[in-house]
Residue, then its C-alpha position, 0 to 999 in steps of 0.5 A: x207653681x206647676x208647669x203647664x203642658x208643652x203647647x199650652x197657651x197662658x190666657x195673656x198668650x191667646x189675646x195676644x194672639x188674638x189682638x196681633x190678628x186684629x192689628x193686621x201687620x206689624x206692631x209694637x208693644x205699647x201699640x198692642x197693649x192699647x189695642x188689647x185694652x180697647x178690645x177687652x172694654x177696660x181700663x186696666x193695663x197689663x204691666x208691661x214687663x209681663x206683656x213683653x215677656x209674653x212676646x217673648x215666649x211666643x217669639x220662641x215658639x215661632x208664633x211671632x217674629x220681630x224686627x227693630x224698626x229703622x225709622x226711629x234714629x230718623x225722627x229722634x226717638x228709641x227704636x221699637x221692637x216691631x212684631x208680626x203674626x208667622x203663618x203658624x202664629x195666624x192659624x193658632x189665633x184663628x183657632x183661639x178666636x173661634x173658640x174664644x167666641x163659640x158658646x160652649x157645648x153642652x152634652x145632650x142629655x138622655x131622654 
């Protein structure tokens, strides 16, 4: 399989980027992949290992960060990881958004 690009974005990457926008706030995985089930008008959920892997490069390029929650020892369950969009990571998923949602364009053709 052929590397990509330095800076380059994979598909899962932008709508992770462009759901964690919609979220406003903190979330957790299992949260996120909810929301980008709902969004995307499927039923098909993106295997968690991959989504979590995904996180993690965008923790790396300093588009996310991430912080283990407190409450959980609280309410007797397992911590979760909580993420939250940086500025570079809110501008970046401005960007997909727009051009996720903008048509195409199309050159003029001469007359």
């Amino acid at each position: 399989m052929p590397r990509r690009k330095p800076g380059t974005l994979l598909p899962l990457e932008k709508e992770i980027l462009r759901t964690a926008l919609s979220m406003r706030g903190s979330f957790h995985g299992f949260g996120l992949a909810h929301a980008m089930r709902e969004q995307s008008g499927s039923r098909a959920l993106t295997a968690h290992g991959t989504l979590y892997k995904a996180l993690g490069r965008l923790e790396q390029r300093g588009l996310l960060r991430s912080t283990w929650e407190d409450a959980a020892a609280a309410e007797g369950r397992p911590r979760r990881r909580l993420y939250e969009l940086t500025g570079e990571g809110a501008r970046v998923a401005r960007v997909e958004q727009a051009t996720a949602t903008s048509p195409p364009r199309v050159a003029a053709r001469p007359a």
